[in-house]
C-alpha positions as CSV (number, residue, x, y, z in Angstrom):
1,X,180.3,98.3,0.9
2,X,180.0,96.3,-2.0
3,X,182.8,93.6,-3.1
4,X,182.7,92.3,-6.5
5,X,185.8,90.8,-8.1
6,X,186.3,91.5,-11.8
7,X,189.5,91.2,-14.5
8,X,191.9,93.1,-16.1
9,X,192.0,92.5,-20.0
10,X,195.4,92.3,-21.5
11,X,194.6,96.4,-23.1
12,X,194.1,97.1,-19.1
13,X,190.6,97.7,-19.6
14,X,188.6,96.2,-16.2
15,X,184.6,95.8,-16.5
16,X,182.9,97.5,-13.2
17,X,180.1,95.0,-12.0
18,X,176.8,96.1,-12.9
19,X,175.6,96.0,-9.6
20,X,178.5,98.8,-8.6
21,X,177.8,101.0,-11.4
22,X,173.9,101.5,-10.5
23,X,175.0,102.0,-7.2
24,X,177.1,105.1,-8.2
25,X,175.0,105.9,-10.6
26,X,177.7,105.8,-13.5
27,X,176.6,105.4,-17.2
28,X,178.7,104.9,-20.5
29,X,181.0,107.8,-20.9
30,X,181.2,108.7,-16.9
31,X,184.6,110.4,-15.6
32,X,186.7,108.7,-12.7
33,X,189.5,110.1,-11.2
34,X,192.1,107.0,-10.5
35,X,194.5,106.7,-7.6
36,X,196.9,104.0,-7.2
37,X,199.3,103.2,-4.6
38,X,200.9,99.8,-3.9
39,X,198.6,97.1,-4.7
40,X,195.6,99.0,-4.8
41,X,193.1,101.0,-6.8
42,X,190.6,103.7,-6.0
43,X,187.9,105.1,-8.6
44,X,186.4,108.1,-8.1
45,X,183.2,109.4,-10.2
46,X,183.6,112.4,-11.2
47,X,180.9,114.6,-12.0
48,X,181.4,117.7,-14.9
49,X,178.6,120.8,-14.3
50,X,176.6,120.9,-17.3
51,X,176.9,124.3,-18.6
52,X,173.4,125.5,-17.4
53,X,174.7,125.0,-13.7
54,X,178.2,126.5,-14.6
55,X,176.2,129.8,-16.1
56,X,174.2,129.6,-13.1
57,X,176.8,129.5,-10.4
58,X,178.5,132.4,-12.4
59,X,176.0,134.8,-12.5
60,X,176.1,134.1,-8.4
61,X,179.5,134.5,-8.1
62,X,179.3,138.0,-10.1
63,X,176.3,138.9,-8.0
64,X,177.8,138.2,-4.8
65,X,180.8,140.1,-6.2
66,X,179.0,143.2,-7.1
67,X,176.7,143.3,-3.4
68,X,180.5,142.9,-1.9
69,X,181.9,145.6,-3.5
70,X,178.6,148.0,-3.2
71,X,179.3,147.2,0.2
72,X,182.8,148.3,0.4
73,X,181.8,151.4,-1.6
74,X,184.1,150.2,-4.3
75,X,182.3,151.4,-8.2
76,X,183.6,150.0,-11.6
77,X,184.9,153.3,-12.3
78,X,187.6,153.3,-9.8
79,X,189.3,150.3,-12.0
80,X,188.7,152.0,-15.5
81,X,191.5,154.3,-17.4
């Protein structure tokens, strides 16, 4: 683990050493989720699916879905008025 020591500006803004933010590969505009408790301070990078992935892991959700109910001999019908 890494130890760097870095301070807090007087708008609360604190600068994450270079060194750190290659490490977890963070760039301008990166998302952390922050957890505090006491006297210390946890960052979290977050990553958001860009929407190529999210389409992707849809269409295999659905797909799944459908072979699950074919299997259960469940048809789209069934649900329709």
């Amino acid at each position: 683990m890494e130890i760097e020591l870095t301070k807090m500006s007087s708008r609360g803004q604190i600068v994450i050493p270079q060194g750190i933010r290659e490490k977890i590969k963070a760039k301008e505009g990166s998302l952390f989720a922050v957890f505090g408790s006491d006297d210390s301070l946890v960052l979290k990078r977050i990553e958001m699916p860009n929407k190529e992935k999210l389409i992707r892991d849809l269409e295999k959700i659905a797909k799944d879905g459908r072979k699950r109910a074919e299997e259960l001999g469940l048809k789209e019908s069934m649900f329709r008025k």
